[in-house]
N, C-alpha and C positions, 0 to 999 in steps of 0.2 A: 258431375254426373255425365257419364256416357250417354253418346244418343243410341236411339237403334239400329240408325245404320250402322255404326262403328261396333254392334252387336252382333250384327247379322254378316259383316265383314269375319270378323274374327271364327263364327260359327262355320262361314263356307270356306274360309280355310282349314279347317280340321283340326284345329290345335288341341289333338288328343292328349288324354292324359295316359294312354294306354302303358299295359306293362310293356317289357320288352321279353316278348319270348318267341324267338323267330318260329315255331311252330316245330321244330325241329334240331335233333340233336346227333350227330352223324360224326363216323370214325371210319377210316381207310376199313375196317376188319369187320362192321355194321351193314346187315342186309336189311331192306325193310321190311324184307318177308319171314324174319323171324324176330321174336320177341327178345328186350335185352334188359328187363328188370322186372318185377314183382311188384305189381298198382296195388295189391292187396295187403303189403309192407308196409310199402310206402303208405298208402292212406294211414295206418295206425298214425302216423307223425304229425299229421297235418292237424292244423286249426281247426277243430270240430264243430265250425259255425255253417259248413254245407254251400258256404260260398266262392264263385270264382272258377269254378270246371275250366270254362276259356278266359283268356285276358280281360280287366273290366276292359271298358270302351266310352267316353264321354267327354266332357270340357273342362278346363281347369282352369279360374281367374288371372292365375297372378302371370305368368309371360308374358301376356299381352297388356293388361292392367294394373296390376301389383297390389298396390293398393287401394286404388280409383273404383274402389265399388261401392256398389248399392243394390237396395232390393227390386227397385224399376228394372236393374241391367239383367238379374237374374234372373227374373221373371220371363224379360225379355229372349234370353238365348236362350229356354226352355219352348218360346214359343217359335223361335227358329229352327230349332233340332226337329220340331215336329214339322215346321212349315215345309222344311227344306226337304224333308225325307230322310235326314239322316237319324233320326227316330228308329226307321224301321230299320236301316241299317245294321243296327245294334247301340249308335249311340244315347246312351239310356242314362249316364250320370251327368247331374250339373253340378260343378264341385266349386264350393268358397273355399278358398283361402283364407293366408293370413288377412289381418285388420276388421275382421265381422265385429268383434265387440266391444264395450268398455272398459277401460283399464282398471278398475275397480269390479270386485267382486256384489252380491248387493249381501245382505246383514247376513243372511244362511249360507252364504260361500260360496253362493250359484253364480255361471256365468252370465253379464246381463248384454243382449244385444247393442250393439251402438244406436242410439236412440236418433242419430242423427243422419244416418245409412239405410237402418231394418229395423225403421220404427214400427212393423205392422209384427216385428219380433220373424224370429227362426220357423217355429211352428207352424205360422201361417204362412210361412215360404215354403215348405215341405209338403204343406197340404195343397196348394197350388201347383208344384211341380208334379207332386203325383198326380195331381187331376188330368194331368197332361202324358199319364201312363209312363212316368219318366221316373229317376231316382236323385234323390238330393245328399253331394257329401257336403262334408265339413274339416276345418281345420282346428288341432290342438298341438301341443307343444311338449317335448315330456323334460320340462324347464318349467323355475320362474315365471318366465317370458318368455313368448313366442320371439320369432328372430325379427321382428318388425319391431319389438320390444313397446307395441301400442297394447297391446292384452295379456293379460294372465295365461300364464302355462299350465298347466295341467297334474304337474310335480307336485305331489300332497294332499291330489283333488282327484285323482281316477274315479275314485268310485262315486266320487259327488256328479262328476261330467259324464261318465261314462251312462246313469240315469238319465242326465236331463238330455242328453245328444236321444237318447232313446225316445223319451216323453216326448221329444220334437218329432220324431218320426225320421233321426238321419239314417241312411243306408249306407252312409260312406267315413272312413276318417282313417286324414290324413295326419299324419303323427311324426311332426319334428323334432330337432335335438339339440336345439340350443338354448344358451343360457342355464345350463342344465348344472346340478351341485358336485359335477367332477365323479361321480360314478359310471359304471360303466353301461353303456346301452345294453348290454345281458341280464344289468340289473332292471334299469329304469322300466323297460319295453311290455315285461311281464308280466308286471303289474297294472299295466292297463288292458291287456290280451286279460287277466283273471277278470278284471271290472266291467269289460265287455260282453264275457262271456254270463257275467248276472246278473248284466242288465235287462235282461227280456224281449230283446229283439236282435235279431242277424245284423250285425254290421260291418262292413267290408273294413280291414282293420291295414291299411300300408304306414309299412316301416319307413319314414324319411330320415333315415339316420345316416346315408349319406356315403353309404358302404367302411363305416367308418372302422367297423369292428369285425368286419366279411359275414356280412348279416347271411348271407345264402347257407352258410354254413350251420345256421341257425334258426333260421326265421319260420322255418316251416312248422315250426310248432307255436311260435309265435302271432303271427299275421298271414296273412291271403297274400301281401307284395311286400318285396324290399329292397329299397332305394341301394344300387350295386357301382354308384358312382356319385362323386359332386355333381350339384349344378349345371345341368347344361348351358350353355350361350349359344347364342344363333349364327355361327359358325361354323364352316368345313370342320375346322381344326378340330373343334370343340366335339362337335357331331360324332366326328369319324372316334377320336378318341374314346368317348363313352363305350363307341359300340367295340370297343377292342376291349375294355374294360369288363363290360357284361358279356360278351361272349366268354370270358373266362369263368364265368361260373355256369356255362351253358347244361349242364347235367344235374342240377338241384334242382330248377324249374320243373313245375308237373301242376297237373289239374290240383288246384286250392292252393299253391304257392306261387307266386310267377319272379322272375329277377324285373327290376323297374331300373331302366336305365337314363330314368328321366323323361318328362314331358316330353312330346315331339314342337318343333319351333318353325313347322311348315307352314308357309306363310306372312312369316312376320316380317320379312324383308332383308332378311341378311345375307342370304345364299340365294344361288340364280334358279331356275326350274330343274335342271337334271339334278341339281346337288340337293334336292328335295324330295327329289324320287329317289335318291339314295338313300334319303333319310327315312323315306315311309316305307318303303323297299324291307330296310334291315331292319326295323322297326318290326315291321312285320313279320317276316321270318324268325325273326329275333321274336315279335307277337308286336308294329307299332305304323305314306308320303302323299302328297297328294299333285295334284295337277288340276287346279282351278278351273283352268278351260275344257278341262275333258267334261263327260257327263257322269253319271252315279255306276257304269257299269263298269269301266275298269276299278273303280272303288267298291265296287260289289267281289271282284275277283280276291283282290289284296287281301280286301278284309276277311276273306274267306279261307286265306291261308292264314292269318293269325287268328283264328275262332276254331280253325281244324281242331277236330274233338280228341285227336291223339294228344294233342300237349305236350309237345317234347322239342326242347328248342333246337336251332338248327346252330350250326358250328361253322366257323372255317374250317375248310377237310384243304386247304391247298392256298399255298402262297408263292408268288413268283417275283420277289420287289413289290412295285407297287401294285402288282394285277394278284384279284384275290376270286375264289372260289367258297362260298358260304353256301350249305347246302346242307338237306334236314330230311325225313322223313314225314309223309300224310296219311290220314287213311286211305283205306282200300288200295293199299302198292304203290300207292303215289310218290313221288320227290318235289320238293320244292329247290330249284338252283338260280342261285344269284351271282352273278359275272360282275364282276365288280372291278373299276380301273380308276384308282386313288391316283395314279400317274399324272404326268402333260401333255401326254400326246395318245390321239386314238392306235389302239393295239388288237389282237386278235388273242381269246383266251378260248381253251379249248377245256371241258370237263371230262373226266374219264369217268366211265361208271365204275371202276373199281375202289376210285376216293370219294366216291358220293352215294354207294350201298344200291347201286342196284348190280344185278347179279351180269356174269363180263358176256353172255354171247346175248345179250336182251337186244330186242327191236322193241325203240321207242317213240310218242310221239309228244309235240309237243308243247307246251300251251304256252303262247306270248302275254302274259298278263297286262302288259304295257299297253301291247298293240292291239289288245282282246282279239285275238287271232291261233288258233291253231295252224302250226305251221304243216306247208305240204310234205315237206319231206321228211321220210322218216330216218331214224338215228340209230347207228348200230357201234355200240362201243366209248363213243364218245360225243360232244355237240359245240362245236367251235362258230363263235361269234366276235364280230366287233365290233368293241367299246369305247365311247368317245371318250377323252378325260374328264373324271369327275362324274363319271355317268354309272350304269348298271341296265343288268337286261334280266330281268325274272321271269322265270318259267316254271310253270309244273309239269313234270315230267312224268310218263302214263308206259310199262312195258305193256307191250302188245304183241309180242310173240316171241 
């Protein structure tokens, strides 16, 4: 059993489960001030459970824990998301992972909680988490076996689990792919998206299949998120890759669908502080970084461009070697630009508003999210900064004449 400090640890690092949808989706030929697809199309496609407009936003067990849970710890970092403020924030989901139940089904083929974990049972963990104005996910498997191979998958039981996840009152579920009978996640995935759907309550439904099948190509009629990469690790390498991964499907992302590029692992120890604010940075704009010694208000900005009510994820518009230019579209004429320098040594990158959609004679100004700072000068044409290696500088960018 964890204690609560090592609860309350993990909670003030932010180890979100958020999707990845940098808020923005942008092309050298993209103005923000005119529209570039049809919400009223698109809706027809989407998951018609009414959920996810913005990225979820919450905590997810297993990066930090894996297995090492219980219903004390859960309890626990529902009472820190409130304590902490990050409640009001938006973080609203406390999500179990793998290993909640026992490896035996009981005589009706229901799932039964580990009675040696969550002996007060699911339900009355859901009821306590709400009470705390919060939302409770859960994990299943569209396998045999989940991939911990400690409980029953879900394969042959949708419709049986996708009731009692409701009868428990989850709001979230998470949905693996292993151990699974060698068909295809087009198949498997569907059939729990139908069993969700009559089940009698909204359930945020993500794809964890690992981008195995280019779920994005898919998924929007299937679930609310879908997993657009393996596993992340706590890693530069690991990190950076993901997000070059999911930025490739940056144009399927929209309100009820989002790409998931994997948990965020800010915090855990394996990357230094800038390489962290790279991470919640891209995250973010992407729709996912954090800086523990700062206070709640530059985490108030960040979050505020991945919850931006446009929904449209942001892109790399420019590449130079290792210096990159990721930059998206906000409401009300806004831009979101992230200066980003994968290199060894600090460099000077310069963004042109003609690869990043705002219109070429604009005067702009500009907001340092890092530094929560609007900067004095104003920007005409273009906005050159420099970036230390391994770092990033994000701005929201505002024309003003």
């Amino acid at each position: 059993m964890k204690t609560r400090a090592s609860v309350g640890v993990l909670v003030i690092m932010f180890v979100l489960l958020l999707v990845m949808t940098i808020s923005s989706y942008v092309c050298a030929s993209f103005s923000p001030l005119q529209p570039h697809r049809d919400d009223s199309l698109l809706r027809r496609n989407l998951l018609a459970n009414g959920l996810a407009d913005t990225p979820p936003m919450g905590w997810n067990s297993w990066n930090h824990f894996s297995c090492g849970i219980d219903e004390n710890m859960i309890k626990e970092t529902a009472d820190a998301l409130v304590s902490t403020g990050l409640a009001k924030l938006g973080y609203k989901y406390v999500n179990i992972d793998d290993c909640w139940a026992e490896i035996a089904r009981d005589t009706k083929g229901n799932l039964v909680p580990k009675k040696s974990t969550f002996p007060s049972g699911i339900k009355a963990l859901a009821d306590y988490v709400h009470g705390k104005g919060l939302k409770l996910g859960i994990y299943s498997d569209a396998g045999y076996l989940t991939c911990s191979k400690t409980m029953p998958g879900s394969l042959g039981y949708e419709e049986t689990d996708a009731k009692t996840f409701a009868s428990w009152g989850i709001d979230y579920l998470k949905y693996d792919n292993c151990n699974n009978d060698g068909s295809k996640p087009t198949v498997r995935y569907p059939v729990m998206t139908r069993a969700l759907m009559k089940a009698g309550r909204p359930i945020f439904f993500s794809l964890c299949e690992w981008g195995d099948l280019h779920p994005a190509l898919w998924g929007a009629k299937v679930g609310n998120s879908w997993r657009t990469t393996n596993d992340i690790a706590d890693t530069w390498e690991s990190m950076v890759s993901r997000a070059d991964m999911n930025e490739y499907y940056a144009e399927y992302a929209r309100p009820g669908g989002w790409n998931d590029p994997d948990m965020l692992e800010v915090g855990n120890g394996g990357m230094n502080k800038s390489e962290y604010i790279v991470h919640f940075s891209i995250w973010a704009v992407s729709k996912k970084c954090n800086k523990r010694d700062h206070g709640n208000h530059w985490e108030t900005e960040v979050i505020a461009v991945n919850q931006d009510r446009l929904g449209v994820q942001a892109k790399k518009v420019r590449m130079e070697g290792d210096l990159e230019i990721w930059a998206g579209p906000l409401s009300n004429y806004r831009v979101v630009l992230v200066l980003l320098n994968r290199g060894p040594s600090r460099n000077p990158i310069t963004a042109h508003w003609d690869d990043i959609g705002i219109p070429p004679n604009s005067v702009v100004k500009a907001r340092d999210l890092w530094e929560h700072k609007t900067l004095k000068e104003r920007f005409a044409g273009n906005l050159t900064a420099y970036v230390d290696s391994h770092s990033c500088k994000m701005y929201v960018l505002k024309p003003i004449a």
